[in-house]
N, C-alpha and C positions, 0 to 999 in steps of 0.2 A: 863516138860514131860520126862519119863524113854527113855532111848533106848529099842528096842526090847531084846540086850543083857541082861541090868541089869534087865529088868520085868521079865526076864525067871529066874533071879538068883534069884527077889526078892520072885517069887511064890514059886521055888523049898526051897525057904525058910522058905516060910511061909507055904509048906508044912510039910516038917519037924520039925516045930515046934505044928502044930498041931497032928502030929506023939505024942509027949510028952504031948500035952496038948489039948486034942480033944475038952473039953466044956470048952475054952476060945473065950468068943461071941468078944472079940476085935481082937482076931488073923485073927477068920475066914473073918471078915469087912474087915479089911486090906486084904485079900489075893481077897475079891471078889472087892474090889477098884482096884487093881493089877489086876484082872482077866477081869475088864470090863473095864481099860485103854487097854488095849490089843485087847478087840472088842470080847473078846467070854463072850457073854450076856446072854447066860446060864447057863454057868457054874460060871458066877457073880450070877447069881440070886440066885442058889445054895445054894450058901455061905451064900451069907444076907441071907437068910430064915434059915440055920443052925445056925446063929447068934443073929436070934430072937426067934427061937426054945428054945434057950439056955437063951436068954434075950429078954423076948417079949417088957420089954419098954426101948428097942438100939434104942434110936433115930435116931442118922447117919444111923442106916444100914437101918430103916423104909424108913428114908428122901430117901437116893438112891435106896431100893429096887425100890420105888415108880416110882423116874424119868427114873428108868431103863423101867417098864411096861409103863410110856410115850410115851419116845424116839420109842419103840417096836410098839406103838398103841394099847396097852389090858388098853384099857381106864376103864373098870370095874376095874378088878383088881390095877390100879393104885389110882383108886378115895378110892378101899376101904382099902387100905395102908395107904394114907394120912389121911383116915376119924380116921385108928387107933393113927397116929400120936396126929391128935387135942384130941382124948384123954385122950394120957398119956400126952401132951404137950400142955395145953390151949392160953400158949400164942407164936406157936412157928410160924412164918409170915413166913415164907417159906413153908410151907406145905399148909397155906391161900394161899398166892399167888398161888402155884400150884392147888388148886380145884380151884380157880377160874379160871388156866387158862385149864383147862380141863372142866370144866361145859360149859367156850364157848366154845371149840372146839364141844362141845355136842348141840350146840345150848341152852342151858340154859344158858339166860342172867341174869335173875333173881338170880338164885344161884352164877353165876358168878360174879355178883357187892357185891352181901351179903358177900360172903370168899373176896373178897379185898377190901372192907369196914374195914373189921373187919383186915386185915392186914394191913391197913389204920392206923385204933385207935392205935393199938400197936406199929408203928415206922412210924408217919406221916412224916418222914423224907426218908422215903426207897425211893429209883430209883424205883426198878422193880413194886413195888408195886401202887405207883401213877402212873408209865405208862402203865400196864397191864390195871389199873385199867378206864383210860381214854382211851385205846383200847374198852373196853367192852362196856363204854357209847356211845364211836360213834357209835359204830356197832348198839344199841339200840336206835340210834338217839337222847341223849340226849347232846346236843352239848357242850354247856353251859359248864354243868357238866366238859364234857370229857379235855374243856381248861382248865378249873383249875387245874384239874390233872396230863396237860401234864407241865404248868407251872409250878406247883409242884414239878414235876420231873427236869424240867431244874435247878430250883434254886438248886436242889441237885447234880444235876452233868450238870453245863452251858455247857463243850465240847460235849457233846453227839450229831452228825448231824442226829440224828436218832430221838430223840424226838424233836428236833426244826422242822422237816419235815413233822412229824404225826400234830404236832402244827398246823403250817401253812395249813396243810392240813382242816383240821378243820374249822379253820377261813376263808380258801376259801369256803366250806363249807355253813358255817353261816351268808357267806355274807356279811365277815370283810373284806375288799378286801385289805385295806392299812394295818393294822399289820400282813394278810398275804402277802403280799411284804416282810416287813421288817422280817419276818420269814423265808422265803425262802429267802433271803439275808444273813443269818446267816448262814442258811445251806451250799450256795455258798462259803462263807467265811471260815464255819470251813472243808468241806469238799477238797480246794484246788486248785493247777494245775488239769483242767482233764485230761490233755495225761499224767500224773502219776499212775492216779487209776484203782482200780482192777476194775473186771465187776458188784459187787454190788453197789459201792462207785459211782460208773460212772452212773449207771442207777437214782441213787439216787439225785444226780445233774444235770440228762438231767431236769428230772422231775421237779425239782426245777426249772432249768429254764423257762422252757416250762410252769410251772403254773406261778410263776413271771409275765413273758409275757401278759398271759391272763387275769390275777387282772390286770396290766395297760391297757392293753384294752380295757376292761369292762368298768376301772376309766375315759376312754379317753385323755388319759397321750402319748398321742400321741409322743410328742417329749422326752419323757423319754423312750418310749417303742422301738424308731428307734436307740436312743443311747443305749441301752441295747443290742438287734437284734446284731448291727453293732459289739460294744464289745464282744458279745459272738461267732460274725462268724469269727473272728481270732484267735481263740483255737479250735475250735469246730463246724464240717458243719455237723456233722451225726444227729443230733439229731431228732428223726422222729415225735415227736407230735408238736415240732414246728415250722418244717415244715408243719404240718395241717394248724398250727394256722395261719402263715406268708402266704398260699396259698391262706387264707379263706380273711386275710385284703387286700392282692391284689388287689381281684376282691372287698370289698368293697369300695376301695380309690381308685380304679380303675389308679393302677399304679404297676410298676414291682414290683415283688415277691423279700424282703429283703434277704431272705436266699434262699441259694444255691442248698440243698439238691436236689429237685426236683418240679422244674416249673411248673405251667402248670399240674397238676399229671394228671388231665381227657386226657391228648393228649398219655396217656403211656398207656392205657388199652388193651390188645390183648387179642383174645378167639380164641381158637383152638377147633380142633374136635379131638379124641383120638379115637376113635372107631377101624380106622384102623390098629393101632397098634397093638388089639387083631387079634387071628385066630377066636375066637367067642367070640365078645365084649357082647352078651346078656348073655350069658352062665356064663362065669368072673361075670361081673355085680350083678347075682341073688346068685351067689356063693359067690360072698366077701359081700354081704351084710345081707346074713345069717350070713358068720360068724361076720362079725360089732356086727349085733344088740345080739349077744352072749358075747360080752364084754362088762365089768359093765360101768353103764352109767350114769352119776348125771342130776336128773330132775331140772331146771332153776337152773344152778349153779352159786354161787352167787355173786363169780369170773366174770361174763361171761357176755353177753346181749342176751342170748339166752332166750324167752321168750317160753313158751307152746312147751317147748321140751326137749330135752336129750340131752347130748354130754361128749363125753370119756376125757380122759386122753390126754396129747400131746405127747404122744410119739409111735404114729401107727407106725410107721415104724423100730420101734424096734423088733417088734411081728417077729415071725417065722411063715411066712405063704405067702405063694408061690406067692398068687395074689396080695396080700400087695408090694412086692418084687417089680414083675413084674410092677404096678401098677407107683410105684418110678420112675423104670429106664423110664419109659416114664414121668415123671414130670421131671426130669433133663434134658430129652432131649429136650422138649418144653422151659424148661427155660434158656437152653445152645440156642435153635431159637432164643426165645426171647429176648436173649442180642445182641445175632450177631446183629438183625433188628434194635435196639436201642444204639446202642454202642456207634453211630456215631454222637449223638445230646450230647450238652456239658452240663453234670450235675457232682453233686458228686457222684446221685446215680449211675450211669455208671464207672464214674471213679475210683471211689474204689469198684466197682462190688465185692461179700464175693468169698473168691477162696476155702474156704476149703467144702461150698459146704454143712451144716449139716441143718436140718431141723429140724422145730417141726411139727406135724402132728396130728391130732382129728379128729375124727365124730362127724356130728350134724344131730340129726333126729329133727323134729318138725313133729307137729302134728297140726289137726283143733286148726284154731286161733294163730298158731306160727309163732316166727319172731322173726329179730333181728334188735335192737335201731341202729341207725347209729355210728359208732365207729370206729378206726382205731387202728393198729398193733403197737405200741411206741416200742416193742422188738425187731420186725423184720426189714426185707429189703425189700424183695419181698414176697408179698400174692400172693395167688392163692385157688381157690375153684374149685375141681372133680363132677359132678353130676351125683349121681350113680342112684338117683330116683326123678324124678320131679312131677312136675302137667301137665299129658298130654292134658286137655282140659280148660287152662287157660281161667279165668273170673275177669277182675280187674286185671289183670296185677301180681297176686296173686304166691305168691314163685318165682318172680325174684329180681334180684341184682341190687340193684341201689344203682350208685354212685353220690356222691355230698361233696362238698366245704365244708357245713356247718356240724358239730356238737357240742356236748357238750358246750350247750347253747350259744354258743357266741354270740353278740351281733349283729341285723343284722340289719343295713344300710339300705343296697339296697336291699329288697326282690326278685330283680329279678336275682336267685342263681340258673347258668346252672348246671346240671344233666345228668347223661347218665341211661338207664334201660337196662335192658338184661331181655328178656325170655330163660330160659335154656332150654334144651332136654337134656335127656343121654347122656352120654357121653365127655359133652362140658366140656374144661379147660377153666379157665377164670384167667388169670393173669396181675394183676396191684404194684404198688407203697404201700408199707405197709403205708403210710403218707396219703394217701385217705382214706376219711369216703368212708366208705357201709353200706346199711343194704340189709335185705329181705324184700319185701311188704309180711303183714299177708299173712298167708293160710287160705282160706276161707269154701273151700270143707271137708268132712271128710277124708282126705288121707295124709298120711306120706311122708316127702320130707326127702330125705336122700343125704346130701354130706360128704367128707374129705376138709377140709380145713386144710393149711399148711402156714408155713414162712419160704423161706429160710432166714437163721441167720446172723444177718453180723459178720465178723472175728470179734476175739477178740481183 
């Protein structure tokens, strides 16, 4: 990559060269390559278009105008870039691979396997191409499919911990429970020490092991799974979904909790009332949840276990808006309580309490029939959910919060798995252990339940 110094010399360069030579379609490429290492994306685009203007079949400058209107999100215009690519260039797999990987971002699966199929035949040997392409199949549930693809892709490049991951992902999946092991043992392997790795590499390896764990569980690999446990809690005590998992065997083998993270998570639940903290908590309430339901909102997003309803973006508390704000400073002060009250019970989640304090932040409206699957937070540290609109005359226990031991199917023992529920009212904070499943019981009524759910983050 240039320095900022030389891209300034190489543009004023390659300005001045097209000063002397204005319809040279390769000057202008180079200067919009130059122009879009630099991050100004328009006046890249610019260029490639005066370079196809000049040479409508410049491949290079089609290819990048294209991934330029990607990276941007003008998904039209970038599909109909490539569309010109394939073209003038029938056999060119990088321009396949990119419609397929824009058709799924469009939700068209079908055109998405068809364009990396066909960039498939042309270099059955490509990485990007067999793993985009076993991306597409999972997502469309053909599973099968999707492993041969990702093993396809391994055999072309083995070091990749990124497709042995998706792999093993699959295969747990599908129900291979022992070559996802030995999958996610590759991934462990190629990925490292983790108090070396950045915060993708790191997430990518809790994961791994935390699924690891759960294939031997499932296998009943009992005494492989306590030597695993034990090995990984002398590097590594954060890891939050195996913490679930190790909570949930507890109570079925009905013996202490392997790892350290947090014991016991149902003894750590605290609910607060907020209301006081407004001068007019109804007033606030009906004002921030206008403007909520004015910010764009993905219906059952597919990310999410939010069923029969909406929910934003994680980052509310970014917005400029006064009750947003306000709203904050009272969640840090509850969960600055909340550590005082619990500081003093010996965990890691206390012990390395996050000090820099950053959150992520969403609304979740649900509607008649909404709810959310039991799940827990594997990102965060501390959860918490605000209830800015409830079910004032609950029937069935309907829009409260229950927590429990068990999710993501794990295998159950002993069916008799303690629970806690909460009926909410306005105003209530409810703050637990990101490592606890929760879900919502359906909404029954026709009425909109509206919260903010949040994570504080653990430091990096």
């Amino acid at each position: 990559m240039q320095t900022e110094f030389s891209l300034e010399a190489a543009i004023e360069g390659l300005n001045k060269a097209l000063q002397a030579d204005p319809k040279n379609a390769e000057i202008h490429c180079k200067l919009a390559i130059a122009l879009a290492e630099q991050g100004n994306s328009s006046a890249a685009i610019e260029s490639y278009q005066a370079a196809i203007n000049i040479e409508p079949r410049h491949i290079p400058a089609l290819n990048n105008l294209g991934s330029i209107y990607r990276s941007l999100g003008r998904t039209e215009e970038a599909l109909s870039v490539f569309a010109q690519v394939i073209k003038f260039e029938q056999n060119d797999v990088s321009a396949y691979v990119n419609l397929g990987s824009l058709f799924k971002e469009k939700g068209d699966i079908s055109a998405s396997e068809m364009h990396y199929r066909k960039a498939l035949s042309l270099t059955p040997a490509d990485y990007d191409a067999n793993f985009n392409l076993a991306n597409a199949l999972r997502y469309e549930g053909d599973l099968n499919i999707a492993i041969e693809c990702y093993e396809r892709a391994i055999r072309v490049e083995a070091n990749f911990p990124v497709a042995h991951y998706y792999l093993a992902n699959a295969l747990k999946d599908a129900g291979r429970m022992l070559p996802a092991i030995n999958s996610y043992s590759e991934v462990i392997s190629l990925v490292g020490d983790p108090s070396f790795l950045a915060s993708s590499a790191m997430q990518m390896y809790r994961m791994s092991v935390a699924h690891k764990a759960e294939c031997l569980y499932a296998l009943d690999e009992t005494v492989d799974l306590r030597q695993f446990i034990q090995k990984v809690t002398e590097s590594d005590q954060s890891n939050i979904r195996l913490a679930s998992l190790t909570a949930f065997i507890a109570h079925q083998y009905q013996e202490a909790d392997m790892y350290p993270f947090c014991r016991d998570p149902l003894n750590w639940i605290k609910i607060f009332d907020i209301k006081p903290h407004f001068e007019n908590f109804e007033e606030s309430r009906v004002g921030l949840i206008s403007y909520l339901n004015e910010i764009p909102q993905i219906w059952e997003p597919s990310n999410a276990t939010t069923k029969k309803g909406y929910q934003t973006e994680d980052q509310l508390f970014n917005l400029q808006n006064s009750m947003l704000k306000k709203l904050e400073e009272v969640i840090k002060l509850k969960i600055d309580e909340y550590y005082t009250e619990f500081s003093s019970r010996s965990s890691v989640f206390t012990s390395r309490w996050p000090k820099q304090g950053k959150m992520k932040s969403w609304y979740v409206r649900l509607v008649q029939g909404g709810h959310q699957d039991a799940h827990m937070h594997h990102l965060g540290w501390l959860s918490g959910v605000v209830y800015l609109k409830t079910i004032k005359y609950p029937s069935n226990r309907e829009g409260s919060i229950e927590f429990g031991l068990h999710g993501y199917d794990y295998k159950i023992i002993n069916d008799q798995i303690p629970n806690k529920i909460h009926q909410p009212s306005d105003g209530d904070l409810v703050l637990f252990p990101s490592s606890l499943f929760h879900k919502t019981i359906p909404i029954q009524q026709n009425i909109d339940r509206g919260v903010i759910a949040f994570d504080l983050m653990p430091d990096p």
